[in-house]
Residue frames as qw, qx, qy, qz and C-alpha x, y, z in Angstrom:
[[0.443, -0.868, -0.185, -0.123, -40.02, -18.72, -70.98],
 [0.708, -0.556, 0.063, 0.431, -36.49, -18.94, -69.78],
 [0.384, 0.242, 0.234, 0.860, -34.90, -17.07, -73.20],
 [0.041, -0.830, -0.308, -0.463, -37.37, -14.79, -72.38],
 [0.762, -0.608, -0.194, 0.114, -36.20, -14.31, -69.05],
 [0.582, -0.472, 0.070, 0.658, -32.59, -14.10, -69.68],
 [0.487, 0.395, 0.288, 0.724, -33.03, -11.72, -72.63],
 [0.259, -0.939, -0.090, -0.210, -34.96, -9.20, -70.13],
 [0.650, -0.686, 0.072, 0.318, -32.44, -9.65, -67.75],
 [0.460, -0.094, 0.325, 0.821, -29.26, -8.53, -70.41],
 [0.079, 0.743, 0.083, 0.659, -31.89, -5.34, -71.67],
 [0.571, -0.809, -0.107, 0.093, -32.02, -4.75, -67.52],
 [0.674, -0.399, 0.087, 0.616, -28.26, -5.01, -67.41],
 [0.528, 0.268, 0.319, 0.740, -27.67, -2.93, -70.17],
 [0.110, -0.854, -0.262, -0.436, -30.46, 0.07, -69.15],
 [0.679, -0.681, -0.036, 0.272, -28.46, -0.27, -65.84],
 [0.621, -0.024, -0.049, 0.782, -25.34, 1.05, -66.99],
 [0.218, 0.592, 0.009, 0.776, -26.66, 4.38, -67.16],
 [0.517, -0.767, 0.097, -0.369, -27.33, 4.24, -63.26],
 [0.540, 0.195, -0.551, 0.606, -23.95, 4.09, -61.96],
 [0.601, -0.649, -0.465, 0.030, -23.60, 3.58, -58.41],
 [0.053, -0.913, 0.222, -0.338, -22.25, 6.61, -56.36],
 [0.807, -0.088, -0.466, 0.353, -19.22, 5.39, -54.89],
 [0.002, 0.532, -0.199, 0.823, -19.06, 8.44, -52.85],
 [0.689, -0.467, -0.396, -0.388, -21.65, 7.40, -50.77],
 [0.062, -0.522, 0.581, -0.622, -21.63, 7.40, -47.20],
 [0.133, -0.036, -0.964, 0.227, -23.07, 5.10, -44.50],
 [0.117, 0.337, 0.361, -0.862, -25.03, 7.85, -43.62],
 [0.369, 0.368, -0.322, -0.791, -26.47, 7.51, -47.03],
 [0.886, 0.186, 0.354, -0.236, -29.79, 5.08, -48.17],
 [0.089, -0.287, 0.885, 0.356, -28.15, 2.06, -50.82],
 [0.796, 0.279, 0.345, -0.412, -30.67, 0.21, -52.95],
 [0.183, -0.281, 0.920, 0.204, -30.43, -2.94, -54.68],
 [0.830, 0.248, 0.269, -0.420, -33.11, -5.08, -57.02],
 [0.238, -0.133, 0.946, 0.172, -33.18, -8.20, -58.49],
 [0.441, 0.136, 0.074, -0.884, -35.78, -8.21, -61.22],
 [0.884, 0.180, -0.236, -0.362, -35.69, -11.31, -62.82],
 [0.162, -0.417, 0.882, -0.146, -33.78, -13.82, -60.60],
 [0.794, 0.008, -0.552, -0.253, -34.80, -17.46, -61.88],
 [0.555, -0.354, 0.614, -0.436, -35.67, -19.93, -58.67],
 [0.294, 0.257, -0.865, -0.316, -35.10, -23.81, -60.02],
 [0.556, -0.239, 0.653, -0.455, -37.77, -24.78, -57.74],
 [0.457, 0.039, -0.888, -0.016, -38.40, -28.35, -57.69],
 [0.595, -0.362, 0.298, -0.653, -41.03, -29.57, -55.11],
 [0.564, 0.044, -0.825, 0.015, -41.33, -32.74, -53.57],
 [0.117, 0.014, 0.828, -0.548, -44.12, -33.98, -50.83],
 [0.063, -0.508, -0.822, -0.251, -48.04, -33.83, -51.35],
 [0.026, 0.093, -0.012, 0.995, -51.31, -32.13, -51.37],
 [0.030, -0.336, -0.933, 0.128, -54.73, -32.62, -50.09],
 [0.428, 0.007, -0.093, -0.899, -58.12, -31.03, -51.07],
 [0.843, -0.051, -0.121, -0.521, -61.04, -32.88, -49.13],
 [0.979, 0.035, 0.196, 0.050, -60.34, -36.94, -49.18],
 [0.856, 0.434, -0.046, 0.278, -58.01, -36.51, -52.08],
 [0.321, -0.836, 0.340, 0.287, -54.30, -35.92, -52.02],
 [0.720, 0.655, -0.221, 0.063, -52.14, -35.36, -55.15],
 [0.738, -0.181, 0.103, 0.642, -48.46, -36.66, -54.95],
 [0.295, 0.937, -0.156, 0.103, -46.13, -33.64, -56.01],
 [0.765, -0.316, 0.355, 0.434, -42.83, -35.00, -56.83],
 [0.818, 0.521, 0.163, 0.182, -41.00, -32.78, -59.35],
 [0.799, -0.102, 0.108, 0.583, -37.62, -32.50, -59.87],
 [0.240, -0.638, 0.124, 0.722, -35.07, -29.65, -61.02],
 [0.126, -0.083, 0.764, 0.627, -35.31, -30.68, -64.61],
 [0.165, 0.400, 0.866, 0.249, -38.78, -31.26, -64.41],
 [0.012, -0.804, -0.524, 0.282, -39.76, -28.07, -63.27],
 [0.022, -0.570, 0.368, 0.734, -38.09, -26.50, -65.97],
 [0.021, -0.128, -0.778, -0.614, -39.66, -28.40, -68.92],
 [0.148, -0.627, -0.737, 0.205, -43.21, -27.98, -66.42],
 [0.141, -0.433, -0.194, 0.869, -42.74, -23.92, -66.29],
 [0.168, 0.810, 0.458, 0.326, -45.83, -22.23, -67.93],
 [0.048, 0.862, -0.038, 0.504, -44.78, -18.47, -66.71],
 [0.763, -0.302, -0.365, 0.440, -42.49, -17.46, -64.15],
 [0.122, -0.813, -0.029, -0.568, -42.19, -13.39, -62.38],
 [0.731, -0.326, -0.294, 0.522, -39.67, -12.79, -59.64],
 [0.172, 0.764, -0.072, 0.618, -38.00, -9.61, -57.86],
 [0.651, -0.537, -0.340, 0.415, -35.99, -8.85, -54.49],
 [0.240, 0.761, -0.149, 0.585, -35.17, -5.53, -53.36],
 [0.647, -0.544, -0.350, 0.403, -33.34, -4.16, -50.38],
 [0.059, 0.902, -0.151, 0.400, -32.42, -0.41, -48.99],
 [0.755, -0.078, -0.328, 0.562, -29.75, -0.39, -46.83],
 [0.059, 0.840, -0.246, 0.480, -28.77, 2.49, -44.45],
 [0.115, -0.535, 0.733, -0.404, -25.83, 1.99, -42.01],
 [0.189, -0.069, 0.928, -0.313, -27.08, -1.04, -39.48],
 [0.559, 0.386, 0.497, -0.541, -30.75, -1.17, -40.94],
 [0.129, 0.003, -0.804, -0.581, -31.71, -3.01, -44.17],
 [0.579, 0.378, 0.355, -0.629, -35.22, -2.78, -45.12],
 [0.030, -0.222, 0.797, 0.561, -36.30, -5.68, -48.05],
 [0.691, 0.289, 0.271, -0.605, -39.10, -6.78, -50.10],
 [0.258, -0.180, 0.934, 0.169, -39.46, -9.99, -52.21],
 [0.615, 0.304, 0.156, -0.711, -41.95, -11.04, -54.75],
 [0.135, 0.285, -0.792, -0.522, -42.51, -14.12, -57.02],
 [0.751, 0.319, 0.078, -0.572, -45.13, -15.60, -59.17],
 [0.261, -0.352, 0.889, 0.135, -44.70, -19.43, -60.06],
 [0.839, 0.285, 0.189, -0.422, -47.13, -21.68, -62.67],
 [0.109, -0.090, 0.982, 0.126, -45.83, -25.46, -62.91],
 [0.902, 0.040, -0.137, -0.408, -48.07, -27.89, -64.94],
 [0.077, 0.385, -0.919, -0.025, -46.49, -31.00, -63.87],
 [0.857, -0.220, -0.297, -0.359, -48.05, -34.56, -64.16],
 [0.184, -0.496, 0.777, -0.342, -47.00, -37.34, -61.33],
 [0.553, -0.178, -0.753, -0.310, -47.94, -41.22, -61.13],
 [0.675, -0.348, 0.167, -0.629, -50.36, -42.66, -58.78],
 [0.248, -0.280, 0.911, -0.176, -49.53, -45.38, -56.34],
 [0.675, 0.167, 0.688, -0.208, -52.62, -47.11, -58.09],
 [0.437, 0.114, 0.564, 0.691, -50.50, -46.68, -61.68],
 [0.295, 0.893, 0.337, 0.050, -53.07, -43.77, -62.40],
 [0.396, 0.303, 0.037, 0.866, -51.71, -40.51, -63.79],
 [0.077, -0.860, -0.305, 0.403, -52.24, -37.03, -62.15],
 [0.423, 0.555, 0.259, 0.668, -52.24, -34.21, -64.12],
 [0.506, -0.561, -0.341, 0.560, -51.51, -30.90, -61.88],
 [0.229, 0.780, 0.078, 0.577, -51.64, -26.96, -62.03],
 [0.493, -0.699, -0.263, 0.446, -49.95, -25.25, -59.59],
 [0.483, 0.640, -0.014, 0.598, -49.50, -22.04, -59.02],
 [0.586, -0.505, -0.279, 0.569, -47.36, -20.19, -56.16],
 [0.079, 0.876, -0.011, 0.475, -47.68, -16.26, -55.13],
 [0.717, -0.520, -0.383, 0.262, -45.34, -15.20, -52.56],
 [0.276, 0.699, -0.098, 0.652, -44.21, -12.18, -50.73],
 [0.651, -0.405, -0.363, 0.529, -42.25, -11.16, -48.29],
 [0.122, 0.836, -0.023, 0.535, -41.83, -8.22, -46.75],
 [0.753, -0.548, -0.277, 0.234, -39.02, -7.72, -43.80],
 [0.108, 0.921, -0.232, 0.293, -36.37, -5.95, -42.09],
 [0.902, -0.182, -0.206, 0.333, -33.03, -6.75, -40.81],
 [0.076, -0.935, 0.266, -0.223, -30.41, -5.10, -38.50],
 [0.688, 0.350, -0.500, 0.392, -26.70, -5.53, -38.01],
 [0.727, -0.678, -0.104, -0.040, -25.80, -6.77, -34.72],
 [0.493, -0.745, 0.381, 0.239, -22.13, -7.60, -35.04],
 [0.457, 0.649, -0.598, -0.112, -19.02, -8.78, -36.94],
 [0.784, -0.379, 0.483, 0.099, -17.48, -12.08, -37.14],
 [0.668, 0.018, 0.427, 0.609, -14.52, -11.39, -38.59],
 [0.142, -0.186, 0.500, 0.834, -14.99, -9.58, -41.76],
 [0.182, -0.349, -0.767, -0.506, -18.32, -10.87, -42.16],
 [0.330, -0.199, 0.285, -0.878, -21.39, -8.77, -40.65],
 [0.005, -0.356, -0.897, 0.263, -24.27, -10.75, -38.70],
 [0.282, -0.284, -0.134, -0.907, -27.83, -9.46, -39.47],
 [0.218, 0.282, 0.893, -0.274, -31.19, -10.47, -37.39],
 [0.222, -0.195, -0.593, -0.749, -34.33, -10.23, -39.75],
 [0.303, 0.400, 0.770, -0.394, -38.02, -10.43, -39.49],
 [0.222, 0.116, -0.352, -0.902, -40.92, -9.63, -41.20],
 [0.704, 0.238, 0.453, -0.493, -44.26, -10.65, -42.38],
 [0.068, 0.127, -0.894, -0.424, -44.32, -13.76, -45.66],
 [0.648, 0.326, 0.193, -0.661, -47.63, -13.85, -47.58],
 [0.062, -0.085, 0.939, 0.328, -48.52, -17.11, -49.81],
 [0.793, 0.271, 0.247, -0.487, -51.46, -17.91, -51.94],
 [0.113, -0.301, 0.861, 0.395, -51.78, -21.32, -54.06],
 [0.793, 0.364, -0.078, -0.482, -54.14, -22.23, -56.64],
 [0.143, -0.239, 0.957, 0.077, -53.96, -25.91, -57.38],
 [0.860, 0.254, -0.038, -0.440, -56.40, -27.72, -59.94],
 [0.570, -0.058, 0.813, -0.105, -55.98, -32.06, -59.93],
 [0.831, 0.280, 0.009, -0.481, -57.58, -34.04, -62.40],
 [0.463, -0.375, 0.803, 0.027, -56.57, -37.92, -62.38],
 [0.604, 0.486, -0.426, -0.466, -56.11, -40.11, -65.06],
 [0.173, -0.230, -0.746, -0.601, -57.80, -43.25, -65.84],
 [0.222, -0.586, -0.747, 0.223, -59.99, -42.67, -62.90],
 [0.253, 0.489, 0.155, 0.820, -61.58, -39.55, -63.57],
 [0.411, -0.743, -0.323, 0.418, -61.39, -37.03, -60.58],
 [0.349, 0.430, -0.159, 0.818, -60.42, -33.66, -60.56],
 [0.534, -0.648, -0.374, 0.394, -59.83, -31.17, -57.77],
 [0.325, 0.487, -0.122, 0.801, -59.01, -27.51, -57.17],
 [0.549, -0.596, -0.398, 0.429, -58.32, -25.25, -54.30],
 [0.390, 0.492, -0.177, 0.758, -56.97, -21.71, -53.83],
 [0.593, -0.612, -0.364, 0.376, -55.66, -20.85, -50.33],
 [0.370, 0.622, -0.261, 0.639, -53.70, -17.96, -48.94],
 [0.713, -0.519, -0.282, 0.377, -52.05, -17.41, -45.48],
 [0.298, 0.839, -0.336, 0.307, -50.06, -15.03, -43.91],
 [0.858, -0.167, -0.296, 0.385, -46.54, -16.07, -41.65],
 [0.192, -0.918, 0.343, -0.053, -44.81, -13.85, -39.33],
 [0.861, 0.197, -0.330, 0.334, -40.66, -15.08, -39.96],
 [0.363, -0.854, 0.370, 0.040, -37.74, -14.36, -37.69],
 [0.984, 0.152, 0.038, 0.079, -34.03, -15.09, -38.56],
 [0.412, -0.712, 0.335, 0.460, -30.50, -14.19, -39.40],
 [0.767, 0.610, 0.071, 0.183, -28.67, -13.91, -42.45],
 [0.547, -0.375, 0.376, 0.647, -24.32, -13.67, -42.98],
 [0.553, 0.812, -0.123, -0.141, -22.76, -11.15, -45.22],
 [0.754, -0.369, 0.272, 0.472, -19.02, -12.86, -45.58],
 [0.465, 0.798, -0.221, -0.315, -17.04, -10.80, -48.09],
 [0.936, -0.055, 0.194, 0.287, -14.10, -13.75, -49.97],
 [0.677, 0.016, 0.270, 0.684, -12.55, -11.45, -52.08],
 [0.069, 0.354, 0.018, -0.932, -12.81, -7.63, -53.55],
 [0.346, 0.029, -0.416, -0.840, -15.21, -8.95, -55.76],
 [0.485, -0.228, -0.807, -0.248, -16.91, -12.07, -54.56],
 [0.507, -0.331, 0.263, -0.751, -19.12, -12.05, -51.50],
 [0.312, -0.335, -0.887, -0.059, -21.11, -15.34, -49.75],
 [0.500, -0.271, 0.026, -0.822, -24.74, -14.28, -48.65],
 [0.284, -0.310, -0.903, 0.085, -26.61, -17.06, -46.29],
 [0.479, -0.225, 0.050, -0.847, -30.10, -16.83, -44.60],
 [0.237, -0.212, -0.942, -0.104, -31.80, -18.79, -42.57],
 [0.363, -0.166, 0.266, -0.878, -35.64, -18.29, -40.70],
 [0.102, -0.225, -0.965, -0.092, -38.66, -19.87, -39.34],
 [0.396, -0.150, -0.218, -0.879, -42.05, -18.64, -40.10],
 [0.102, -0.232, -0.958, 0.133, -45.44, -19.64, -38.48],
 [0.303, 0.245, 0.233, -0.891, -48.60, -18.18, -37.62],
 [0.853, 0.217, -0.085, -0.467, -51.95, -18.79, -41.15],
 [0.720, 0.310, -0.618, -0.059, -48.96, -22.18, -41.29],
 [0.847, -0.449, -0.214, 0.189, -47.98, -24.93, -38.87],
 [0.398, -0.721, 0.346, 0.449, -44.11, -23.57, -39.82],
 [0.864, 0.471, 0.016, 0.178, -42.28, -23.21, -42.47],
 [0.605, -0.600, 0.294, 0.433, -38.39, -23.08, -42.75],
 [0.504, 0.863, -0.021, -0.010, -36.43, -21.17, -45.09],
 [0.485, -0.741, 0.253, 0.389, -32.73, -21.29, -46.24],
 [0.511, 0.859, -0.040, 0.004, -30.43, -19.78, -48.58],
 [0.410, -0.703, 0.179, 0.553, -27.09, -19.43, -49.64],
 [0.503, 0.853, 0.135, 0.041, -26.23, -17.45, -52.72],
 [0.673, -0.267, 0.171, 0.668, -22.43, -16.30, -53.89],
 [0.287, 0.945, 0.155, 0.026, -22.34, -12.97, -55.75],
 [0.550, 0.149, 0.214, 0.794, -19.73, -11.66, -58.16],
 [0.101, -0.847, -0.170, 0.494, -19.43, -7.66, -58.24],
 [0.668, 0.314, 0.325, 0.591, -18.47, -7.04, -61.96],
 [0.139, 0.463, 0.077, 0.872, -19.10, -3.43, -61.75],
 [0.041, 0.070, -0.494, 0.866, -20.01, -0.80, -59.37],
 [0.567, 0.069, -0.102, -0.815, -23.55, -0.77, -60.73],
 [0.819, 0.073, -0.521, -0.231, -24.21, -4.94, -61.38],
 [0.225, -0.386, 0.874, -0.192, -23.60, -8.10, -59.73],
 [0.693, 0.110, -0.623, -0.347, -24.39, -11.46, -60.93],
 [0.363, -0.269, 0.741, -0.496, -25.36, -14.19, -58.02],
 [0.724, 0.050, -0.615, -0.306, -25.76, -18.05, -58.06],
 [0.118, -0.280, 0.835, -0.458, -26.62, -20.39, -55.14],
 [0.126, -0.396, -0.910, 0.013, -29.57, -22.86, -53.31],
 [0.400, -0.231, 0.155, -0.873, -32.79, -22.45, -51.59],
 [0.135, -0.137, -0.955, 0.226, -34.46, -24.45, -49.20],
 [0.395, -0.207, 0.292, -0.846, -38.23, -23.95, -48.08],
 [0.247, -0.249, -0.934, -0.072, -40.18, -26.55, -46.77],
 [0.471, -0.197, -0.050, -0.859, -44.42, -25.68, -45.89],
 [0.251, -0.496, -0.829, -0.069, -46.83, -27.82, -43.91],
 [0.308, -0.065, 0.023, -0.949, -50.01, -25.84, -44.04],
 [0.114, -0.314, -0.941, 0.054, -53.33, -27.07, -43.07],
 [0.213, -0.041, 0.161, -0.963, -56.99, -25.52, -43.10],
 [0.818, 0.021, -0.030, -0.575, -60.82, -26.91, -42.47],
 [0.342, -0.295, 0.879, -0.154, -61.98, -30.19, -42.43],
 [0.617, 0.425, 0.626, -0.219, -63.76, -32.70, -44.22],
 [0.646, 0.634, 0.318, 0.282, -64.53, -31.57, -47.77],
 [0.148, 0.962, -0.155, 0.172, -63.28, -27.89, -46.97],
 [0.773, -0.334, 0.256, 0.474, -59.77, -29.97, -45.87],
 [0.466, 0.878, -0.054, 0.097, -57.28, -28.14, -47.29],
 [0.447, -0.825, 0.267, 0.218, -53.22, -28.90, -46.81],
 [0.524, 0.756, -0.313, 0.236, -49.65, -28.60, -48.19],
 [0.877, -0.409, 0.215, 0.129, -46.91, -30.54, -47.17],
 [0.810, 0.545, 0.120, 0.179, -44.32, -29.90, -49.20],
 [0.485, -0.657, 0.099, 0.569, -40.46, -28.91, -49.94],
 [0.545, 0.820, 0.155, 0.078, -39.48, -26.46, -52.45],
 [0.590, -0.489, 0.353, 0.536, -35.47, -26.63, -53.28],
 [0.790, 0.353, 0.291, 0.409, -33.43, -25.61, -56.08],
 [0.555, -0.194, 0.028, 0.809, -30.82, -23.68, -57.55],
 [0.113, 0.860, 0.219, -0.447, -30.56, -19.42, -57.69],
 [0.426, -0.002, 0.288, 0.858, -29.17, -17.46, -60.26],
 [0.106, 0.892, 0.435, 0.061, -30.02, -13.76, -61.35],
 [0.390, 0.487, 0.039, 0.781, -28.90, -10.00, -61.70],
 [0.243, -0.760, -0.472, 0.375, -28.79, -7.83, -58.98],
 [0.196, 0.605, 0.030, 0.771, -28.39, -3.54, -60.58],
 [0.516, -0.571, -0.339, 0.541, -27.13, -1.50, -57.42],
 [0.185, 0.711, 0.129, 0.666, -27.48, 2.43, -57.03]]
């Protein structure tokens, strides 16, 4: 899944050279930007509960690369003068197994849909680097099937919520090519809260490309119903970015 990944992502770069970016361009004029296949290392680490039961979910950076059954990402963003308008999208399926504090095994599908859809406007400069505030709306469904090993149990769920987010995000530029991008927000509303942050460095190899590598922080405690129809997510999801962004 990941050679697949990075071999789209070098035909992308390559179909991209024939949309060179107008360096004419004014302020006055819309920018767009996409990331199609940016790879999220996520790792998760806290629990889940469907009914009574509640699965551990503990899996590392490593693990959720040898765990990755299919993986489907994409960020865009338009830009005109003080207004950036952006949209996010990604599709996650981990099988990971985890032990059980009573030595059992769990065996674990998860899968994570999530989109975001927001806007952000430039308030001021510090320094060299522009200040944006954001918002938007951040949709999430998860589909999560259990099944425990030697005590046989299995479980499944599929939820979905929506969060209204508010935040801020730094552009800082370091050098004529390099850039630092941060973001933080905090979302609430179908969740208790969740908290998002980012920071990402990006190289500018050509007018048309840029190549960008950094963290990501989100941590979720959701909760719905009660009793059998319990349903909740505790959990943080961290690890490292990397990906192609083709500018026009």
């Amino acid at each position: 899944m990941i050679i697949r990944v990075l071999l789209s992502s070098v035909l992308l770069a390559g179909m991209a050279q024939q949309v060179q970016a107008d360096s004419s361009k004014s302020e006055d004029d819309w920018r767009f930007s996409l990331a199609p296949l940016f790879l999220w290392g996520m790792g998760i680490e806290g629990d889940t509960s469907i009914g009574p039961a509640t699965a551990p979910l503990d899996i590392g950076f490593d693990d959720a690369l040898e765990n990755l059954d299919a993986v489907f990402t994409f960020h865009f963003e338009a830009r005109k003068k003080d207004l950036t308008l952006f949209a996010e999208y990604q599709y996650v399926d981990l099988s990971p197994s985890a032990s059980l504090p009573t030595g059992g095994t769990v065996n674990v599908n998860f899968k994570n849909k999530m989109l975001e859809l927001g806007v952000g406007y430039r308030v001021t400069k510090l320094g060299d680097a522009d200040l944006e505030i954001i918002g938007g709306g951040r949709w999430v469904e998860q589909d999560l099937n259990a099944s425990g090993i030697p005590v046989l149990f299995s479980i499944s769920n599929k939820e979905d919520w929506w969060d209204v987010f508010a935040g801020a995000r730094i552009w800082a530029p370091l050098s004529d090519k390099w850039s630092f991008i941060g973001r933080v927000d905090y979302g609430a509303g179908g969740s208790d809260d969740t908290w998002n942050l980012a920071g990402t460095f990006d190289y500018r190899f050509k007018e048309w490309g840029s190549v960008f590598m950094g963290y990501r922080w989100m941590d979720f405690d959701y909760e719905s119903g009660s009793g059998l129809d319990r349903y909740a997510y505790d959990a943080t999801q961290q690890g490292p970015l990397a990906g192609l962004t083709i500018h026009w």
